[in-house]
N, C-alpha and C positions, 0 to 999 in steps of 0.2 A: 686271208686265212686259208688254207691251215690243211688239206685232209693228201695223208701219206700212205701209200701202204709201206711194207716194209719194216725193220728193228731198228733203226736209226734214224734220230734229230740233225736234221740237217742245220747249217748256219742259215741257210736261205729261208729256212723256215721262218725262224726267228727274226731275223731282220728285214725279210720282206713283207711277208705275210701275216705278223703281227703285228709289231710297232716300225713299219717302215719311214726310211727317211723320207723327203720331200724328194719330189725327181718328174721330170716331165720328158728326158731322152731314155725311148727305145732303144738306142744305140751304146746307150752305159756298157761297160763292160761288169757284170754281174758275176762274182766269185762266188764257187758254190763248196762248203768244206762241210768235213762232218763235227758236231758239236756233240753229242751225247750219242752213245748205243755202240753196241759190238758187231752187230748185223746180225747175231743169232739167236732167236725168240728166247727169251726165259725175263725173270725177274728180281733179276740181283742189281743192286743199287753201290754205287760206288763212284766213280771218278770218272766222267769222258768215256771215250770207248770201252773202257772196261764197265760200264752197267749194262743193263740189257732190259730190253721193254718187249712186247707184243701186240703187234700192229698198232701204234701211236696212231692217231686219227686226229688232234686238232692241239693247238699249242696257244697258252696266252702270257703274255710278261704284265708285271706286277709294277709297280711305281719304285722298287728299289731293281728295276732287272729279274727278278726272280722268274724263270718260265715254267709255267702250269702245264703237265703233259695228260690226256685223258689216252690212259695205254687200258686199250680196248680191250684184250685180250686177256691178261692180268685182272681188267676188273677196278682198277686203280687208277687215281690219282698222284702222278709222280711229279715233284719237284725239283727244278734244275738252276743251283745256284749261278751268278754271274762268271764264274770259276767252273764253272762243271761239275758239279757236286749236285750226283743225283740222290733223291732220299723219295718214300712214299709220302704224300701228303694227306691220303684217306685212302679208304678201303683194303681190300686186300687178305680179307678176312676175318677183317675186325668189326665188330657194329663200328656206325651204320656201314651197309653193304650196298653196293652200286652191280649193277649188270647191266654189261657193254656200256660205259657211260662212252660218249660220242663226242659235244662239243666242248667248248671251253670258253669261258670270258672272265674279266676282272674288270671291276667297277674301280672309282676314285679312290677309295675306302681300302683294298687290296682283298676286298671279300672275293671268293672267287664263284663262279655260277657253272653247273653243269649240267647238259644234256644228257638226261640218265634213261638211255634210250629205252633198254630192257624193263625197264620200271615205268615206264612213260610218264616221270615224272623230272622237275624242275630244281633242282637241287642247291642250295647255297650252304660254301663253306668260310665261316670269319677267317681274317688271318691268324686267328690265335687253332685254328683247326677243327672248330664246333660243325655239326654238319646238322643241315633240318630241311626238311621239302619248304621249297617257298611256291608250290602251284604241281597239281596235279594226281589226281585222285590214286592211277595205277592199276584201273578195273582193267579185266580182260573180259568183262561183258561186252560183246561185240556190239550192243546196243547204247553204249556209253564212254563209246571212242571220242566222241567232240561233243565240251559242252563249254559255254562261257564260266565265270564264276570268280567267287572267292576261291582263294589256297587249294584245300584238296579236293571241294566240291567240282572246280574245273577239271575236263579230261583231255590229255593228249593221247595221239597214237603215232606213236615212235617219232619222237621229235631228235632231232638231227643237230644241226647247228643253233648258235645262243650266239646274242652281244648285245653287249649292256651300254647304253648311255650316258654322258653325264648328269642328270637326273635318277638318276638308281632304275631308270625302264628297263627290262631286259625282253629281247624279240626273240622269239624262236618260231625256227624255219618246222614247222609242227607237218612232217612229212606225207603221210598215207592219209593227214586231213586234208591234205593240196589245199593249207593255209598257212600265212604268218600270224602268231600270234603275238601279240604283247603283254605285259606282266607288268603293274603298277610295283614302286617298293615295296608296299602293303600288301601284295599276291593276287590283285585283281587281274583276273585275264579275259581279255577281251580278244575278237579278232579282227587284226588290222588291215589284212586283206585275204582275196582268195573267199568263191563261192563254194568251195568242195567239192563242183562238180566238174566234169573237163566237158559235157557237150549238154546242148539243149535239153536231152532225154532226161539229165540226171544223171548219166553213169560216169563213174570214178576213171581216171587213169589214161587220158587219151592223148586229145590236143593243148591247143592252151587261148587265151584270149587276151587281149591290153584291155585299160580301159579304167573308170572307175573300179575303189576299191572292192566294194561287196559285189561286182559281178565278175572282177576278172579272174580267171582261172590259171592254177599251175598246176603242174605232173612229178609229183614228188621233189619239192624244194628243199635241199640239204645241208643247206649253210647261209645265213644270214650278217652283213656287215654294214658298219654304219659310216657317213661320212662326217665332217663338223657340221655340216649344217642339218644333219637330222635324217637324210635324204638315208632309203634305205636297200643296201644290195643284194638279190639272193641268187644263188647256183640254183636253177630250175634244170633237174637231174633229165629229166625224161622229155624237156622238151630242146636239150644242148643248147639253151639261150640261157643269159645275164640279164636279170629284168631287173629293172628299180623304180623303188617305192616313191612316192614324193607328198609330198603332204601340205597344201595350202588354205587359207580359211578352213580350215575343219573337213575339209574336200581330197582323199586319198583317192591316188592314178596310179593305175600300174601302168609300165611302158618298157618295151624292150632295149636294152642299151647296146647287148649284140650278140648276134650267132641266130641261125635260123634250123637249118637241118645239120646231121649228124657229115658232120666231118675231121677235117684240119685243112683252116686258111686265115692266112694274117690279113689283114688292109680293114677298109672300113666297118663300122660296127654292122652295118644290116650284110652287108660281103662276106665278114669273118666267118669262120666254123667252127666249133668245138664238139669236143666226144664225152658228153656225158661229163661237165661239169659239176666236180666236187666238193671246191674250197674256194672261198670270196672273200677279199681284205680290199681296206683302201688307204691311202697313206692320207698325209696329210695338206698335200697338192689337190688329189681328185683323183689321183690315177688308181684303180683298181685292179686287183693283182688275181690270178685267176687258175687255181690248181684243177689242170684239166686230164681227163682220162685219156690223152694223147701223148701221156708221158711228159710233159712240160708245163714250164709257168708261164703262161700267158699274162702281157701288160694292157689294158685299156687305158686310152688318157683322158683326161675332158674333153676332148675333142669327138670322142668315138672311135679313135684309131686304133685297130689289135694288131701286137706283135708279139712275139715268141721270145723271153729272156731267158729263160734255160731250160735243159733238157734236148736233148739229141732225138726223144721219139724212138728210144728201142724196144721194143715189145718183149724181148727177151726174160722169161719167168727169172724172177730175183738180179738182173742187171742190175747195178749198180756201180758210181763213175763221179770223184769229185771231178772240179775242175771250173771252167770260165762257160760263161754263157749256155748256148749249145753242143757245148763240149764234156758235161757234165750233169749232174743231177739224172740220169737212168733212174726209174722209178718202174715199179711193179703194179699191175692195176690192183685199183684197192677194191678186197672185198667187203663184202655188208651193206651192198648196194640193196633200198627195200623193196619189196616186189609190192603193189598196190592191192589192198584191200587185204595183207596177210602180217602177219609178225614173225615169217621164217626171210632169209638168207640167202642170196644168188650170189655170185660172183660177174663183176664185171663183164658184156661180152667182150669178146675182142672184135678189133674194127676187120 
């Protein structure tokens, strides 16, 4: 999955980074074409290029193809038929109303779940369009940012990334908590790892720790993804590493899969670098696909091995570039990055 800046759905989105094929070669050659958007922010809904979104941030396909777009900007929920046929799916003006919703998932059912970041709440929409909080109170009492619970009694703060299970579980990467949480069908949330604290003292936003689950720590995790066997992946924003969840007898580990300090470097997972990791998928080999703030999509395979499938790395404000491999996919660093312990807005640094 999934996080873009920019006014355009790319195909690579879609078929990488949500419902990818099986593939275990780094060496594929990887087409990157545009599927939806014009490239110039507004929110008209129409056909392929000619619709138009604002800042799309995470993308999910539905069990007929249908792809779920949460266009941040907008406020909205857009819908993008197999055909390209864009339409609103919620929001937008209409009750209910969403602000900056962020993530995206769709369960078996084609309900769809969203990270309604501005509201810090947990959002489920049926396929027929109903919308209803399924977890999360929405206080901006600063002393009621993380609580376990039923439905609304729980609280997030600024939750980022969603993905749902085949059991109706749905995880969220619950950001400025520097935790993952989980969410029963029934709205029980509980949290499945991440102490909230990044150092011994107590205080929020630092480094990060492996280790079991109630002690290990992360530094704003912004995207949550799952693999078939349950195992679970997140973009850990602030500390440029890929950690994953694992879960045995009843017994939850966090453990890093790869990247250490802030860079760009392909080869092995503890070798590798990333810049500020935004977007985590996994296909259905093992390999996980890895939208990183270095302009490109980075692959990891079961192995641990990172390589770079597309994106060239141009830094160039609004660059943009179909095309094959690293010859293509120019991306813009995405803004809405969270700053820890607040609920305003920075922008990406640059490296």
């Amino acid at each position: 999955m999934k996080k873009f800046a920019g006014f355009l759905i790319l195909l690579i989105v879609g078929a990488l980074l949500s419902c990818p094929k099986p593939t275990s070669s780094p060496s594929k050659a990887w087409v990157v074409s545009t599927f939806a958007g014009s490239g110039t922010r507004g929110s008209e809904n129409g056909v392929g290029v000619s619709a138009q979104f604002s800042s799309p941030t995470d993308v999910a396909l539905d069990s007929s193809g249908n792809l779920y777009v949460t266009d941040y900007g907008n406020h909205r929920i857009r819908k993008i038929t197999p055909k390209g046929v864009v339409s609103t799916f919620a929001g937008g003006g209409e009750t209910p109303q969403f602000s900056n919703p962020y993530g995206v998932a769709v369960d078996s059912l084609d309900n769809v779940y969203v990270a309604d970041k501005g509201n810090h709440r947990i959002r489920k929409i049926t396929s027929g369009g109903s919308v209803s909080t399924l977890a999360g109170g929405g206080t901006e009492d600063p002393r009621l940012h993380f609580r376990d619970g039923d439905g609304t009694f729980a609280r997030f703060n600024i939750p980022y990334g969603v993905a749902v299970d085949a059991s109706g579980k749905v995880y969220v990467a619950d950001s400025s908590n520097h935790r993952i949480r989980k969410i029963t069908s029934g709205g029980s949330v509980s949290t499945l790892a991440g102490s909230g604290t990044i150092d011994d003292r107590g205080t929020k936003g630092g480094a990060f720790k492996d280790g079991p689950g109630a002690t290990a720590r992360f530094n704003l995790p912004i995207d949550v993804a799952l693999d078939s066997s349950g195992n679970v992946y997140v973009a850990d924003l602030q500390t440029h590493r890929i950690r994953k969840i694992t879960s045995e007898g009843g017994r939850v580990r966090v453990d890093t899969l790869a990247g250490s300090t802030r860079g760009y470097r392909d080869g092995p997972g503890g070798e590798a670098l990333f810049n500020y990791p935004v977007g985590v998928a996994v296909d259905a080999a093992g390999n996980v696909y890895v939208a990183d703030n270095n302009h490109r999509i980075r692959m990891i395979t079961p192995e641990g091995v990172v390589s770079t499938i597309a994106g060239g790395g141009n830094e160039r404000k609004g660059s943009f570039r179909d095309g094959v491999g690293a010859s293509g996919f120019q991306l813009e660093s995405r803004r809405g990055r969270p700053r820890a312990g607040t609920h305003t807005e920075q922008r990406f640094p640059s490296r």
